[in-house]
C-alpha positions in Angstrom: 0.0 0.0 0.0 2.8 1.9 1.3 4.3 1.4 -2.3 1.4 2.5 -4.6 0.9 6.0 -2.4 4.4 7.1 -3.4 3.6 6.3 -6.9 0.7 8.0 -6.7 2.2 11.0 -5.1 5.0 10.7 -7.4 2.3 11.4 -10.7 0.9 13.5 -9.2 3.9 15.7 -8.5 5.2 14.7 -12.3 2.1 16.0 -13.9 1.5 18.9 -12.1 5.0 20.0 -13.4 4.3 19.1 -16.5 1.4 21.1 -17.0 2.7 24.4 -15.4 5.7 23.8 -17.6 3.0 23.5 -20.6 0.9 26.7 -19.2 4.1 28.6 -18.7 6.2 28.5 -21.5 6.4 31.1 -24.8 4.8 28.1 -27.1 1.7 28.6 -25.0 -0.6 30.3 -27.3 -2.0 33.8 -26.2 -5.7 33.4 -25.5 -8.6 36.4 -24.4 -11.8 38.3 -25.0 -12.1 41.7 -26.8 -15.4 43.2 -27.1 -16.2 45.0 -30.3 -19.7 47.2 -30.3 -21.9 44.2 -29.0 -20.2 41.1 -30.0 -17.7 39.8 -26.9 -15.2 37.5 -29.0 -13.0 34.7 -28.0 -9.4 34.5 -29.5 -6.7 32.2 -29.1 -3.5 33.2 -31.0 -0.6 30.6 -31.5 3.2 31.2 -31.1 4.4 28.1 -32.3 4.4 26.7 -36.2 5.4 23.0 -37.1 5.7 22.3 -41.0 7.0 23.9 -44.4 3.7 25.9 -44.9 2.4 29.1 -43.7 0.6 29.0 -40.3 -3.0 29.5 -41.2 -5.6 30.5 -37.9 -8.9 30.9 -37.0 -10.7 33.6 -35.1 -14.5 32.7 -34.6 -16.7 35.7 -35.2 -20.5 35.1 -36.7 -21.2 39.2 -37.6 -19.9 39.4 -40.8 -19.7 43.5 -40.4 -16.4 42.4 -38.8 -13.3 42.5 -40.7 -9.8 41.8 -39.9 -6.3 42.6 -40.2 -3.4 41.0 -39.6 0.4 43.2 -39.2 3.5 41.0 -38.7 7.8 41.5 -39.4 10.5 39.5 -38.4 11.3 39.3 -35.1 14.6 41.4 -33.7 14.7 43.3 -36.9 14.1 46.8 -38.6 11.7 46.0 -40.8 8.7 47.8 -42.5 5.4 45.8 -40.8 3.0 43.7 -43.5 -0.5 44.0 -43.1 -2.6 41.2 -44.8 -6.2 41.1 -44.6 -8.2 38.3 -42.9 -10.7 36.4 -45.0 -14.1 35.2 -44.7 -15.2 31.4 -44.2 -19.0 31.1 -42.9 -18.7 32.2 -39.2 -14.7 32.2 -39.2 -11.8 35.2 -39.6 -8.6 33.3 -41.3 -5.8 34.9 -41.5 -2.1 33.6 -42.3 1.3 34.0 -41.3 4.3 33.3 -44.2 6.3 30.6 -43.5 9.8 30.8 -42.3 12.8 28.9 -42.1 13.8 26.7 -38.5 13.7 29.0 -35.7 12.8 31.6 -37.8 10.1 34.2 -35.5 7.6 36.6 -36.2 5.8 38.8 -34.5 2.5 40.1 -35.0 -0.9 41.5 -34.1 -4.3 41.0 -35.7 -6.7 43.6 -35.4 -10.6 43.5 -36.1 -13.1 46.0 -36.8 -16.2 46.8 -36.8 -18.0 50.0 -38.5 -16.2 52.6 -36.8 -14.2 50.7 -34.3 -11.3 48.8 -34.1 -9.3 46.9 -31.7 -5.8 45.5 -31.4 -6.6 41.6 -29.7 -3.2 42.1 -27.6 -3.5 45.7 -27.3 0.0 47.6 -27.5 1.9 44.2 -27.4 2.8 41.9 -30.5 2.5 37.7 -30.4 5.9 36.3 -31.6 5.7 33.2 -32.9 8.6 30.4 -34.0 8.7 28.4 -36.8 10.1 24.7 -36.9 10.3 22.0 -39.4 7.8 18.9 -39.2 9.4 15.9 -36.3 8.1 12.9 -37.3 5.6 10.8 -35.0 7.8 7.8 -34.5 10.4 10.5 -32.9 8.4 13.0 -31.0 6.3 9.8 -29.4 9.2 8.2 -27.7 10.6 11.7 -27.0 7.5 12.6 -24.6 6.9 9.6 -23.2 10.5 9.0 -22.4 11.4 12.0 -20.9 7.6 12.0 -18.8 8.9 8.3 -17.6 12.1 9.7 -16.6 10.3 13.0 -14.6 8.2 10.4 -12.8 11.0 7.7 -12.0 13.0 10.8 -10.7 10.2 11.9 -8.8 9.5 8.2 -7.3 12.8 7.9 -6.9 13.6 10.9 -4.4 10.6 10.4 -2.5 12.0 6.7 -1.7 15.6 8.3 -1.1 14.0 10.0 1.4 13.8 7.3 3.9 17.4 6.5 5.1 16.6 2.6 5.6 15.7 2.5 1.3 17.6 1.6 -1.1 16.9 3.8 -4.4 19.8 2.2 -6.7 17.6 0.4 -8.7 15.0 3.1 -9.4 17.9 5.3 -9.9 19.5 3.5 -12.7 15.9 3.5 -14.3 15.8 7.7 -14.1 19.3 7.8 -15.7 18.4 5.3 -18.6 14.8 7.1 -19.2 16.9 10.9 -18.9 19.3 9.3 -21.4 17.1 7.5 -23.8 14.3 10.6 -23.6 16.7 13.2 -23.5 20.3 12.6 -25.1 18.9 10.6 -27.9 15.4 11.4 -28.2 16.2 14.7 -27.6 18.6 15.7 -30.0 17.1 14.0 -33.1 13.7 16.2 -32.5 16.1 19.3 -32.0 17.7 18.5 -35.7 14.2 17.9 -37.2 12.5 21.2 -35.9 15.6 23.5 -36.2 18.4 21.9 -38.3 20.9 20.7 -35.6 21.4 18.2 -33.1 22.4 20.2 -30.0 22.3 23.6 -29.9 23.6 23.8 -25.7 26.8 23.8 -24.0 29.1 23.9 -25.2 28.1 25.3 -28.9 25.1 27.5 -27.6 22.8 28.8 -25.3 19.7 26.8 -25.7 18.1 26.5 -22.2 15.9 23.2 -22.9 19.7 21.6 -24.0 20.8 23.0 -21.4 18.7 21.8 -18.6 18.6 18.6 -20.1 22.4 18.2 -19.9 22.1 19.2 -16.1 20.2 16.9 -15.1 21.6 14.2 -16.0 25.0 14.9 -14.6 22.9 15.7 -11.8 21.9 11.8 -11.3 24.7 10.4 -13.0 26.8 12.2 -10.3 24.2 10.8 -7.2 24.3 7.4 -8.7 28.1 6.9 -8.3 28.2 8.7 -5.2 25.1 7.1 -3.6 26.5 3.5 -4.3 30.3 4.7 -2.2 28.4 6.4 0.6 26.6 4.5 3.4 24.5 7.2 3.3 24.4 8.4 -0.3 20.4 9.0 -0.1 20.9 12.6 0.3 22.5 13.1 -3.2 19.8 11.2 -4.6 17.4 13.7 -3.1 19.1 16.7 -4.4 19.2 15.1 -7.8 15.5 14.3 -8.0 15.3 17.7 -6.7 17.6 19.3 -9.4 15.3 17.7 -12.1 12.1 18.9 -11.0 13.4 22.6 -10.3 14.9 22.5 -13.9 12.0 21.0 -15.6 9.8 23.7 -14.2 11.7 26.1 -15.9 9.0 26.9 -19.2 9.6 24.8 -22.5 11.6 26.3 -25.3 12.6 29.6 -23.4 15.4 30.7 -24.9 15.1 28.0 -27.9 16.9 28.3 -31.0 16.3 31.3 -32.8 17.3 32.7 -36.3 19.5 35.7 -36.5 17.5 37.3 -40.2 21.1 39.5 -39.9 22.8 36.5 -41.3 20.3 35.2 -44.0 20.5 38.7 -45.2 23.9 38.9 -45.4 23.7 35.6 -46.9 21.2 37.2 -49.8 23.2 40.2 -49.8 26.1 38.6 -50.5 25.3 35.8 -53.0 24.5 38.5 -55.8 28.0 40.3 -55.6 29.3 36.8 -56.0 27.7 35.6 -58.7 28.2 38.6 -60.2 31.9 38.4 -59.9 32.3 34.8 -61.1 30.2 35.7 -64.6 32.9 38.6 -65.0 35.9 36.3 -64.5 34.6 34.2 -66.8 33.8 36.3 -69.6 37.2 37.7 -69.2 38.5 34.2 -69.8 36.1 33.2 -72.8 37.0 36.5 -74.4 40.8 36.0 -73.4 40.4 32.7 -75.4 
């Protein structure tokens, strides 16, 4: 009995801080009302975009006096903003975003308006929202379930660890193969299929969910040798389950891969003054000839 109440406790604890995690982090999309003359309308505006086409949305509103706009520009950059208008479909607004490339952002603000008024669905502040490429089911599946098996083996696993008399060795060997199978190789094949490379932490960048990942699982791998030299090793154990829960609860994808549009315009920049300067070298040759 004594067993199944510290698994219990244990999901409990794991999907708690997996929904605030959820509820928390910048992929969450930005939902609210707005009330325009006498229509009060629901919105729910996303900041996340799997895929190699442009994000398309929905914005229910049945008074078809209502129109809508949508303004948008690269994120961290000096452009010009677009505004596209939102179309009709029965009781729907749909407007679209243009696609970019992996962690590619934009940010934007979609305004509706009716007769003579018009409001801004976020007020002064823009949405920005990342693009990724398309991970396939048969990675993304064992990549959640993985790392949620290793949350909740961690999770059991301090709890026991907190009775001096336990022995926690074997569930801890089961955290570090769930952390390692959810989150070194899992992990890193979802990073390279939504943004292009496999590890984007230390030490070739700043990528907090990398990051986190790599920390806890030195974390255990650290209490696991330790815990198995000490007599009384539990309290490592402890820290470690504790390490993983306190990281975990830091929000999804903050401070996630993101494009720098400086370089792909350089890039574009560039490209032309080369081409350009290859075609002249070699109509100097042909003519030399």
């Amino acid at each position: 009995m004594r067993n199944i109440c510290l698994w219990l406790l244990a999901f409990v604890i794991t999907i708690s801080v997996a929904i605030l995690q959820r509820l928390t982090g910048p992929t969450y999309p930005v939902r609210g009302k707005v009330t325009l003359h006498d229509n009060t309308i629901s919105f729910k505006l996303p900041r996340t975009h799997g895929g190699d086409k442009d994000h398309v949305f929905r914005i229910h509103a049945p008074d078809r006096s209502i129109r809508g706009e949508v303004v948008y520009k690269r994120y961290k950059t000096n452009d010009e903003w677009t505004s596209i208008q939102m179309f009709r479909e029965e009781t729907d607004l749909v407007g679209y975003l243009p696609h970019q490339p992996p962690a590619g952002k934009l940010e934007y603000k979609v305004h509706l308006t009716n007769q003579d008024q018009t409001v801004s669905l976020t007020g002064a502040e823009s949405v920005v929202i990342r693009f990724k490429g398309h991970v396939p089911i048969s990675i993304l599946i064992p990549h959640i379930i993985t790392i949620f098996a290793a949350m909740l083996m961690s999770t059991r696993t301090g709890l026991e660890a907190l009775h001096r008399d336990r022995n926690p060795q074997k569930l801890t060997l089961w955290t570090i193969i769930f952390l390692f199978v959810g989150g070194i190789i899992f992990g890193p094949l979802v990073q390279k299929y939504a943004f292009g490379v496999l590890w984007a932490g230390f030490p070739f960048g700043h990528d907090l969910t990398d990051n986190k990942t790599l920390i806890a699982f030195v974390t255990w791998l650290v209490a696991y040798f330790i815990s198995r030299r000490r007599v009384n090793g539990n309290g490592w154990i402890v820290l470690a389950s504790a390490t993983l829960l306190v990281v975990f609860l830091i929000p999804h994808s903050l401070l996630g891969s993101e494009l720098d549009y400086s370089e792909v315009d350089q890039a574009c920049i560039s490209f032309p003054f080369l081409f350009a300067y290859v075609s002249s070298q070699l109509r100097r040759l042909i003519v030399a000839v």
